[in-house]
N, C-alpha and C positions, 0 to 999 in steps of 0.2 A: 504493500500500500504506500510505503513511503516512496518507494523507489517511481511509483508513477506519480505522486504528486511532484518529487524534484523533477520529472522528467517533462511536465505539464509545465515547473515553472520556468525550467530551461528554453522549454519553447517558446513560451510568452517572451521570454528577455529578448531572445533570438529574432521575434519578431518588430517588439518595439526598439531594440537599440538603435537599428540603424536608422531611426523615424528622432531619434533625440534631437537630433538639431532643426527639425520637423518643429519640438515645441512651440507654443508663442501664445500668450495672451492676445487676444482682438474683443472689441467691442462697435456696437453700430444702433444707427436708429435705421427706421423706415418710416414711408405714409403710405396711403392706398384706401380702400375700400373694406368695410364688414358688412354684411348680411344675417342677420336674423334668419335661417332660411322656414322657422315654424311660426314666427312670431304670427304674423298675418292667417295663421291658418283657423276658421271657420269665422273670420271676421269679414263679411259682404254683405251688399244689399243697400237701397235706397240710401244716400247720404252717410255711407260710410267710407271714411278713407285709413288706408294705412300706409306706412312705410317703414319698412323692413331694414333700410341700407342707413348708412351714414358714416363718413370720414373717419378715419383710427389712424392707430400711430401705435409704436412699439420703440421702443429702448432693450438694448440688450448686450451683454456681455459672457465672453467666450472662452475656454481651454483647449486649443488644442494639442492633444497627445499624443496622435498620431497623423501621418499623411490623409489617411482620409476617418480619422474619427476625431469626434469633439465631443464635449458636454457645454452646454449655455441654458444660462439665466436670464428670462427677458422680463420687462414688464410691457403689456399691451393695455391703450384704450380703444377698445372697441364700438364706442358712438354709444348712440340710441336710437331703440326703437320707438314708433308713436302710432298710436291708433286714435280715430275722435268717429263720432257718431253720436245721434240721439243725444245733443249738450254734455255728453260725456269726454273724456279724454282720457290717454293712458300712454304710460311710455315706463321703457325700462332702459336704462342706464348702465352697459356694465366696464368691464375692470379685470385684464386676467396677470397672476404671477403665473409664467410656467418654465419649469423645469424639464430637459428635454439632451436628448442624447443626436448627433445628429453624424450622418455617416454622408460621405461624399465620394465622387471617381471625377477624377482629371482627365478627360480626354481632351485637351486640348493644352497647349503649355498656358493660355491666361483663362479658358474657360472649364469651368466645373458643375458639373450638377450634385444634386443633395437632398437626402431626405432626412426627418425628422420625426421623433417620436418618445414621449414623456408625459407629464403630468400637468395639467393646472391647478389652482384654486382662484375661482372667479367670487366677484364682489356685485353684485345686479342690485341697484337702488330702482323701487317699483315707484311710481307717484302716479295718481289718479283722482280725476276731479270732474263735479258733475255739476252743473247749474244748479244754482238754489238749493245744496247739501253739502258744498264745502271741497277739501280734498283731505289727500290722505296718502301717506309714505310709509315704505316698510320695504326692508333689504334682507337679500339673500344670501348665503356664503356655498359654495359645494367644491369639490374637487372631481376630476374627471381628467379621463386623456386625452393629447393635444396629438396633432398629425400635419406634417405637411411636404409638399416637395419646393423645390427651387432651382436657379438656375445663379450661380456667381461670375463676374465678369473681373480678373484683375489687371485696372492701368495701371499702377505697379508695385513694388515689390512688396509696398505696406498699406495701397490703398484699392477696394475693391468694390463694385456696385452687386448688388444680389435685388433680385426678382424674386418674390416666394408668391405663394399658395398654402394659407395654414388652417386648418378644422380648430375650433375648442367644441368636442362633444357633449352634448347633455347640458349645455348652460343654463340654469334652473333661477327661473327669478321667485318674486315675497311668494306667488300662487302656488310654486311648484310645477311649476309649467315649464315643459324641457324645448330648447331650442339649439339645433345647433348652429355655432357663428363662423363663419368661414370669412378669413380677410384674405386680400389680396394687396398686395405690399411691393412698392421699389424702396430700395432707399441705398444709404453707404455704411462700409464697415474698415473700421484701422485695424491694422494687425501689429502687435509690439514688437517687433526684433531686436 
């Protein structure tokens, strides 16, 4: 038993040493677009509107430990959703930290692609108000899995553009009403050398 765990760890050295000067902290923001894509769902009919989309933004910061593996910590705002009808209103708010493992392949010497896949915990602030009864707020917290792919572009050797595509599954606002949020993101990233 012992001799295949040294033999396992042999392997692993084997594989990352040559990736050590691979190392590098990097960090980045992005903008783009999020979607609600349930929020809107069974909400129609005479004088009601909804919408689903709204502008987000993400911060994020990076390890990489191998050529093509990393782990990052971002923080995303994800917009709001809003629905009105019948003197009513409603909108949710949300907010994701996620934690997230991401693996990439170089085909190209500046272009790369990537995928990703980890954890959130999302923050959804509900508010809702109705003519001649007032309003009324009440927030959500949940964790769930986050997913997404991407594409990196680097002009050079420490500064890079990324294009992503990321899911937050299950975002659950005050009702318990699951939505998934899908953003769509450019933005730029530094890498420390």
């Amino acid at each position: 038993m012992k001799t295949k765990a040294v033999i396992a760890l042999l392997g692993l050295a084997a594989f990352t040493l040559p990736a050590a000067a691979q190392n590098a902290f990097y960090a980045g923001g992005s903008i783009g677009q999020a979607t609600a894509r349930d929020f809107c769902n069974g909400l129609s009919g005479p004088g009601v509107s909804c919408d689903d989309q709204d502008t987000a933004w993400k911060i994020y910061g990076g390890y990489q430990f191998h050529p093509n593996v990393a782990v990052e910590l971002g923080y995303a705002d994800l917009g709001e959703a809003k629905a009105s009808g019948g003197g009513a209103q409603f909108s949710d708010k949300a907010t994701a930290f996620d934690l997230t493992g991401v693996g990439s392949w170089s085909f190209a010497s500046q272009l790369s692609v990537f995928g990703r896949f980890g954890f959130y915990r999302s923050d959804v602030k509900s508010d809702a108000s109705r003519a001649g009864f007032g309003s009324a707020s009440d927030s959500k917290t949940n964790i769930d899995i986050t997913y997404g792919l991407g594409a990196r572009f680097d002009i050079t050797r420490n500064l890079g553009v990324r294009a992503e595509w990321q899911r937050y599954a299950g975002v659950k606002d005050a009702a318990d009403e699951k939505s998934d949020v899908d953003m769509l993101s450019i933005g730029v990233l530094y890498v420390f050398r």
